[in-house]
N, C-alpha and C positions, 0 to 999 in steps of 0.2 A: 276399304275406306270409302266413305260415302260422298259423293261430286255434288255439290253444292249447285240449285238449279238458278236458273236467273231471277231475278225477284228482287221486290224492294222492301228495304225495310218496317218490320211491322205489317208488311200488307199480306198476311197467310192466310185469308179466308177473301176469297172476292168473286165478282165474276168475268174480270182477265185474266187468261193466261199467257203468264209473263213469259213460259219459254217459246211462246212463238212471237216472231219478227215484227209480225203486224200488231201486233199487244206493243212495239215502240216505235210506233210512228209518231210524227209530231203531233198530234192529237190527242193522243191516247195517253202519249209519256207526259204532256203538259197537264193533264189531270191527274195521275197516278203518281208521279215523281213527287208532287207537293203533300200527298198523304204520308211518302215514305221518308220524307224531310221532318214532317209535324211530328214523326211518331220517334227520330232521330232524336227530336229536339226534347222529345218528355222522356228519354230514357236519359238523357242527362241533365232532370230533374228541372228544364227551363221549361217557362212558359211560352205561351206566344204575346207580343204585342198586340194590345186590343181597342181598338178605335172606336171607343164610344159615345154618345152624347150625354149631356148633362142638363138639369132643369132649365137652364140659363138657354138651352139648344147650340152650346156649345161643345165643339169635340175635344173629348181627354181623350189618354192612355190609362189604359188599366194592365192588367196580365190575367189574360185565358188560359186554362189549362187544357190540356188535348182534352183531356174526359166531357172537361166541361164543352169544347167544341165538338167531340163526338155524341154527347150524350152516354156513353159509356166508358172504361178504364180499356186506354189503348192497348194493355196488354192481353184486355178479356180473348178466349178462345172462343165467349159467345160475340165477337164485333166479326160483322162482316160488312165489305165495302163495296156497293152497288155502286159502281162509276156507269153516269150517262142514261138516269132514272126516273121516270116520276116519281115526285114523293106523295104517294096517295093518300097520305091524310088530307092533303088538300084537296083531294079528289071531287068531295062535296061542296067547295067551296065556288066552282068555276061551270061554265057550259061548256058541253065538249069534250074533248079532250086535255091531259094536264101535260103541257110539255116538260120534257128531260130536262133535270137539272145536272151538274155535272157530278157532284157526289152523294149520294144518301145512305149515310149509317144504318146497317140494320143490325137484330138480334139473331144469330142462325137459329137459336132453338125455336122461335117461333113466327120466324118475317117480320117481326115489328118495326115499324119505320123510327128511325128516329131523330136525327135533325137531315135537314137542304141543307148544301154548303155547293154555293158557287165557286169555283176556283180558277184564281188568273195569276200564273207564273209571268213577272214583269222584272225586265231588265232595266236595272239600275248603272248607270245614267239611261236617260232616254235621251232623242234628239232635241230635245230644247232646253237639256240642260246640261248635256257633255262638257260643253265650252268652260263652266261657271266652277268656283274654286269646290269638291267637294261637299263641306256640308251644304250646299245646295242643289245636291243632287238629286232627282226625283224620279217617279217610273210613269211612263203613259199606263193608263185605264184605257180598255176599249169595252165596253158591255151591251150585250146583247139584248132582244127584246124581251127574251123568255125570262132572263132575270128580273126584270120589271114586275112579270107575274108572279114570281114568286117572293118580290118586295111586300107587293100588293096582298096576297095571299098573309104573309105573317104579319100584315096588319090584321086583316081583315077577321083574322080565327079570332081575333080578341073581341071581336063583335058577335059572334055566328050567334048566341043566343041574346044577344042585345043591340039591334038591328037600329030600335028607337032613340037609344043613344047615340049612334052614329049618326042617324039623322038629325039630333040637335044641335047637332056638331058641328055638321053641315050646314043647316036652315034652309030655306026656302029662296034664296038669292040666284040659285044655278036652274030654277026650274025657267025663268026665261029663256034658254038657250033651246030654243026650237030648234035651227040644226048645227050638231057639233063640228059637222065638214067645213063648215064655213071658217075658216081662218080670222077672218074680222070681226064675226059674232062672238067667237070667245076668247078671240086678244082683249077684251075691254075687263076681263075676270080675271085675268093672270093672275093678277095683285090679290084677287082676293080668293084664289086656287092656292096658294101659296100659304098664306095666312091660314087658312082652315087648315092643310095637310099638318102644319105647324101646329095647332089646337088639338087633332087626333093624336098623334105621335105626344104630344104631352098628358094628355088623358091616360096614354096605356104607357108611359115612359117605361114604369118599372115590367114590364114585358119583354122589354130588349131584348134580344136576341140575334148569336153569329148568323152572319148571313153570307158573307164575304170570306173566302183565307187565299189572302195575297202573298205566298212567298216571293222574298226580291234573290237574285243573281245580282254580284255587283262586279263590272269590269272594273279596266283599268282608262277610266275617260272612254272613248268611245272604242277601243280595243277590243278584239277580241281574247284578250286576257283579263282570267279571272282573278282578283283579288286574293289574298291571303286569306280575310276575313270576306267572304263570298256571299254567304246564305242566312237568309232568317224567316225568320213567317210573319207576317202583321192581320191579324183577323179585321174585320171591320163589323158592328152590329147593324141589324136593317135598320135601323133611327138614322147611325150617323150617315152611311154610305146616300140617307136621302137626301139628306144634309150637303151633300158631294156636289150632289146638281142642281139643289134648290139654291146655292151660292150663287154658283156659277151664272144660274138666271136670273138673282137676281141683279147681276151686275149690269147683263146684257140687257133687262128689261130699260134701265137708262138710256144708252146709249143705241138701239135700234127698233125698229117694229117690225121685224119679223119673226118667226116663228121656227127658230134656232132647234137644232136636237135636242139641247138643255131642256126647251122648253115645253118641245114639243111630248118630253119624256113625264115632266110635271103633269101635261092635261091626259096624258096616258093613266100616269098613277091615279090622279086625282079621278077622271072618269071611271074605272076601275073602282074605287070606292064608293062614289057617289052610287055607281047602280046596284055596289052591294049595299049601300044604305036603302037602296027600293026594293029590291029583287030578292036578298039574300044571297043571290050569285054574282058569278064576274063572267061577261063574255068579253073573253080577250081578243079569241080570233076577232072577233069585230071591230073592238076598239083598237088595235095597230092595222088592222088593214085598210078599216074607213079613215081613220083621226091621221092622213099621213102628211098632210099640208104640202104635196109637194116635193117631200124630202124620202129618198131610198127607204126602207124599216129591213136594212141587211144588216143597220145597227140601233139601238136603242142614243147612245150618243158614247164620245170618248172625251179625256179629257189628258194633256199634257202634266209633263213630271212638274213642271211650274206652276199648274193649281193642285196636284197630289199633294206637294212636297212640305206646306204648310200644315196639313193632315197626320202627314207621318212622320214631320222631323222628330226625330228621337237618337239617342247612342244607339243606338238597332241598325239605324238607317245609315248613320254614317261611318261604325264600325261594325258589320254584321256577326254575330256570334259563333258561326257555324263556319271551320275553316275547308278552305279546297281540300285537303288531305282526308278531312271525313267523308269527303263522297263516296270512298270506294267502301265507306260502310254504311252507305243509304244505296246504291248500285248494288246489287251482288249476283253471283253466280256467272261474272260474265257476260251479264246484262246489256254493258256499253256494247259489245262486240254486235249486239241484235238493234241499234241505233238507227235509223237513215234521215238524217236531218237534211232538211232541203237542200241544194244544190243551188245556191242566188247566184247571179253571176255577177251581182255588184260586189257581192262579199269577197267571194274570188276574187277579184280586181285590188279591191280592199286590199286582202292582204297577201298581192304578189308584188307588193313593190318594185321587186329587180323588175318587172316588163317594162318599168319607165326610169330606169338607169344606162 
């Protein structure tokens, strides 16, 4: 009888191997677990929630199907899944070097790349909105800078031979900014860094495309127990997810003059564009290491389950479809056993109540 190895659902062709220990470190399983969750989810014929923008530049829900978020039929024995990759079609699109995204579909018969998918496993509730009755629960986002680039990038391919459009897009308004380090010389553009990214992203609307797949974990309020109803997936496309921060900025543009992560991320994307409207390229290393105003670039920006929650309220969110009892057929082989999840010692605290009886 043949002993079943550890492995996650769906994921038979990849370049982890799941029977060793370190293939489930927090890292590794935060990336991996969400492919074998999505491919869970299309073998019982569901979609994924999918968060996309609308002419109006408002965010709906549709449903994505895995294929359509793989680019290929989950089941093919030609999908294999390169977690923690460049995806090199964009290769010619940037200077340098393309940083790792977390997962990229390929063909085995022939390496074909075929979509980016960033991937953020987010616990539902998060802290700012544990307290709040249910449907109002939301997950923190934390996103990194490399995601930006490859925001940027799936804009950008829709230009690669139409350069001159882009720059009409843009106009001649940004060529005053003699230097972009300066904080105060390009706070006065914000407004209209905003408004443009708004005018591109409607130009190529119908180009949309998954950029994001957010599977949520849902406790019970800030416990660590899981729900009945535990797991789902929510994709986001690169339009809305821009959507995400270009809000968020514009709230803060009222109410402060500084140069917020929210915002600081806008003249990241927007520079990123602008110099492929000149260049045909994006030099990223440059623009997050010069354009930092001040502010760490360990993160691109984060935002709370309280500006999420508006995004993803849906029955998804507040009843997940996918119950605890199916994990041990998205786990297999054994797999929990090869786990080492951090060791906090507030969590410990958390949950020994007796020390303070």
């Amino acid at each position: 009888m043949s002993i079943e190895k550890p492995g996650l659902f769906g994921v038979t062709h990849s370049n982890r191997d799941f029977t060793q220990a370190d293939t489930w470190g927090k890292n590794q399983f935060n990336s991996s677990f969400p492919a074998g969750l999505t491919n869970f989810l299309a073998s019982k014929n569901l979609e994924n929630v999918y968060i996309c923008l609308d002419k109006d530049l408002k965010v709906s829900h549709q449903k994505i199907s895995a294929e359509e978020l793989y680019g290929i039929d989950p089941n093919s024995d030609d999908l294999f899944f390169s977690f923690e990759s460049p995806f090199t079609p964009y290769q010619q699109l940037v200077i340098g070097s393309l940083p790792r995204v977390d997962l990229v579909t390929q063909l085995r018969s022939n390496g074909q790349c075929l979509k980016p998918i960033e991937v953020k496993l987010t616990a539902l509730p998060d802290n700012s909105t544990c307290n709040l009755s249910e449907e109002y629960y939301g997950c923190e986002i934390v996103i990194r800078p490399d995601t930006i680039v490859y925001l940027a990038c799936s804009i950008a391919v829709n230009f690669k031979d139409k350069k001159e459009e882009l720059s009409q897009i843009i106009g001649n308004k940004f060529d005053s900014i003699s230097d972009w380090t300066d904080g105060t010389a390009v706070w006065i553009h914000i407004t209209e860094m905003i408004t443009t990214i708004d005018k591109i992203i409607l130009s190529v609307l119908d180009k949309q495309e998954p950029i994001l797949l957010q599977p949520v974990w849902k406790t019970n309020g800030k416990s660590p127990k899981l729900t009945d109803n535990c797991l789902d997936v929510f994709v986001w496309s690169n339009f809305a997810f821009t959507q995400l921060f270009l809000d968020v900025a514009r709230g803060e543009l009222s109410s402060n003059n500084r140069i917020t992560r929210q915002i600081r991320t806008i003249i990241w994307l927007f520079k990123m564009l602008y110099d492929f409207s000149k260049n045909g390229q994006i030099n990223h290393h440059k623009v997050i290491d010069e354009l930092s105003y001040n502010t760490k670039n360990d993160k691109a920006f984060a935002v709370s389950g309280r500006v999420t929650h508006r995004y993803m309220a849906s029955s998804e969110l507040t009843k997940p479809r996918i119950e605890k009892i199916d994990i041990r057929k998205i786990i297999l082989g054994g797999g929990q056993n090869l786990l080492s999840p951090e060791r906090r010692f507030d969590a410990i605290i958390f949950n020994s109540p007796e020390l303070f009886t």
